[in-house]
C-alpha positions in Angstrom: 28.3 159.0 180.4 28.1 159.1 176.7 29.8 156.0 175.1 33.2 156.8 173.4 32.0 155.7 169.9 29.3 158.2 169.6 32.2 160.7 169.7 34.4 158.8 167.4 31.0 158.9 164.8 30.4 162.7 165.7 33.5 163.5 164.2 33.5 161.4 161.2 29.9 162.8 160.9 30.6 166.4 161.3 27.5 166.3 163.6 28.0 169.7 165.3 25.7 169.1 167.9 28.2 166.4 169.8 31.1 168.3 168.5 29.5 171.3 170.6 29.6 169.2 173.8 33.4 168.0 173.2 34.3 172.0 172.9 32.2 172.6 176.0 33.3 170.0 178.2 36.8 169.6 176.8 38.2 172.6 175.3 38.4 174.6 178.6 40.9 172.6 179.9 42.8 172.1 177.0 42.9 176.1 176.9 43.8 175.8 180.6 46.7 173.7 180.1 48.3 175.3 176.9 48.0 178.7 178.7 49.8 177.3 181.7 52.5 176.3 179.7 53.7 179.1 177.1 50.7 179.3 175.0 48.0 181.5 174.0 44.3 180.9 173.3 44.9 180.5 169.6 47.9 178.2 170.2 45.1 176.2 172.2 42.0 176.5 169.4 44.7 175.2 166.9 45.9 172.3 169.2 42.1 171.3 169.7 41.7 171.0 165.7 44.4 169.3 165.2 43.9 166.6 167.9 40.3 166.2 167.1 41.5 166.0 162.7 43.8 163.5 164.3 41.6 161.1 166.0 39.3 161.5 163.2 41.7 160.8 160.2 42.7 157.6 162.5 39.4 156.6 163.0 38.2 156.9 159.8 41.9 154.8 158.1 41.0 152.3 160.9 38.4 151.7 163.8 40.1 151.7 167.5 38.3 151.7 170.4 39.3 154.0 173.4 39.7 151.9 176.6 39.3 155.4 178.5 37.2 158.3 179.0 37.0 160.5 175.1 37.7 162.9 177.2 40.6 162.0 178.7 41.8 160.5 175.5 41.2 163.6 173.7 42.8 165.8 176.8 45.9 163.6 176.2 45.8 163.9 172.2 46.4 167.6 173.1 49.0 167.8 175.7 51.2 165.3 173.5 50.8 167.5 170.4 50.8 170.9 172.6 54.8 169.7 173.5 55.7 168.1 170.7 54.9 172.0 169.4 56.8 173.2 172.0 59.7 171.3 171.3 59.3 172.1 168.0 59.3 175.4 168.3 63.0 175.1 169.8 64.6 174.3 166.7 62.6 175.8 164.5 65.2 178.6 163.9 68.2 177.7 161.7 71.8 178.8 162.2 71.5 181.4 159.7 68.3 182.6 160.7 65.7 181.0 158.1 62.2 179.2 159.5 61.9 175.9 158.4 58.8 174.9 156.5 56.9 172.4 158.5 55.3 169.6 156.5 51.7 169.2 157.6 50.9 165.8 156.3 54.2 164.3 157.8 53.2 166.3 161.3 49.7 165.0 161.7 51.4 161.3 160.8 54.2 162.0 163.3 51.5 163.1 165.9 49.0 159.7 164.7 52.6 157.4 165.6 52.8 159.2 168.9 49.8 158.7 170.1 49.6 155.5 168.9 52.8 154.9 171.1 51.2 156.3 173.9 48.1 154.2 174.0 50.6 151.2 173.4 53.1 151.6 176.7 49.8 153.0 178.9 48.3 150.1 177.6 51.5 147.6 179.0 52.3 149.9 181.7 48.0 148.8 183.0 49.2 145.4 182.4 52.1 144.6 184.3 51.8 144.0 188.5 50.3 146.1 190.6 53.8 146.5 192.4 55.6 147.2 189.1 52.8 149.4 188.2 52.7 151.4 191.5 56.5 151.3 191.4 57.1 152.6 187.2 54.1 155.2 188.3 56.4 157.0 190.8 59.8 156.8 188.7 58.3 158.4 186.1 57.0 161.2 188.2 60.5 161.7 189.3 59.5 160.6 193.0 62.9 160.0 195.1 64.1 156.5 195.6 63.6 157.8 199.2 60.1 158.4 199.3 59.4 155.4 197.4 61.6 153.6 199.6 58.9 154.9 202.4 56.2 154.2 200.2 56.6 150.6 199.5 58.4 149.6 202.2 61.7 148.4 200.8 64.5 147.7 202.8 66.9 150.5 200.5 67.4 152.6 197.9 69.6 149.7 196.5 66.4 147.7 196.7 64.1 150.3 194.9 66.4 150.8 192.3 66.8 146.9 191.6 62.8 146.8 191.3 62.7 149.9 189.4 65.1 148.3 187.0 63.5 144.8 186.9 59.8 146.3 186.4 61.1 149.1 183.8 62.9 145.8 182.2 59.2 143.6 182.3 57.4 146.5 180.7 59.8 147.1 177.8 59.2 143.4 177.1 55.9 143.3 177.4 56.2 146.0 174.9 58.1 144.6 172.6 56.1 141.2 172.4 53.1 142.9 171.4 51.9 142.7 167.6 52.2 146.4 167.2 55.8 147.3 168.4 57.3 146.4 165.2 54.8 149.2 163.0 55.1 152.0 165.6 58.6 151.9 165.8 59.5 154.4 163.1 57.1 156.2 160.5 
């Protein structure tokens, strides 16, 4: 396995040799993924510049070092910016008809804050107990109270939803305490 920074240094590099490998291994299911859900292959091309522009432009403002795979990170770069498109695309119509302009600049930094967000609460979420972490896994996936009631062994639903509440309520502190809660609040 190639180590993450040799990536990061590809890109701020331009070396198209590594770059090449990144498309190779990575674009295919980044295509795969934006053509599953309402895209086409150009709606995937784009998604996989702008995610790679991203991590560069943060890299290069400030070192960070990825705790994952690159290529998981860089999957993930692309599904968050693949719906936030999709949700933008909802409202990009006005009442009386007129596009609105986007702002590029203010996109990429909006995308940068959400990723950054990301990595933050996966980050927390790895931190908290295993229980919690098993527990805040499932509710996020929408799993029933019913199957995690199976799951885990709890008495009740009454019971899963206390520990969903008390583990949801541990990781929003734990998110909160950290250093960098205050900056990625708002842009």
């Amino acid at each position: 396995m190639i180590d993450n920074t040799i990536y990061l240094t590809a890109l701020l590099e331009n070396d198209s040799k590594v770059i090449g490998i990144m498309y190779a291994k990575i674009f295919p299911k980044v295509a795969k993924f934006v053509l599953q859900n309402r895209g086409q292959r150009v709606d995937a091309e784009d998604i996989f510049q702008k995610a790679l522009l991203q991590i560069a432009v943060r890299y290069r403002k400030e070192s960070f070092e990825i705790t994952s795979s690159f290529e998981a990170y860089l999957f993930t770069a692309c599904k968050n910016l693949w719906r936030r498109e999709l949700n933008r695309s909802k409202t990009r119509v006005t009442d009386d008809g007129v596009m609105e302009l986007r702002n590029e600049e203010q996109d990429m930094a909006l995308a940068t804050l959400e990723q950054e967000r990301w990595e933050l609460f996966t980050e927390k979420l790895g931190a908290i107990s295993e229980n919690c972490k098993k527990i805040l896994t499932m509710f996020f996936a929408k799993v029933s109270y019913e199957v995690i009631v199976q799951k885990l062994g709890y008495n009740s639903e009454t019971v899963a939803r206390q520990r969903v509440f008390k583990c949801k309520s541990k990781l929003i502190e734990t998110v909160k305490n950290d250093n960098r809660y205050d900056s990625l609040k708002e842009l």
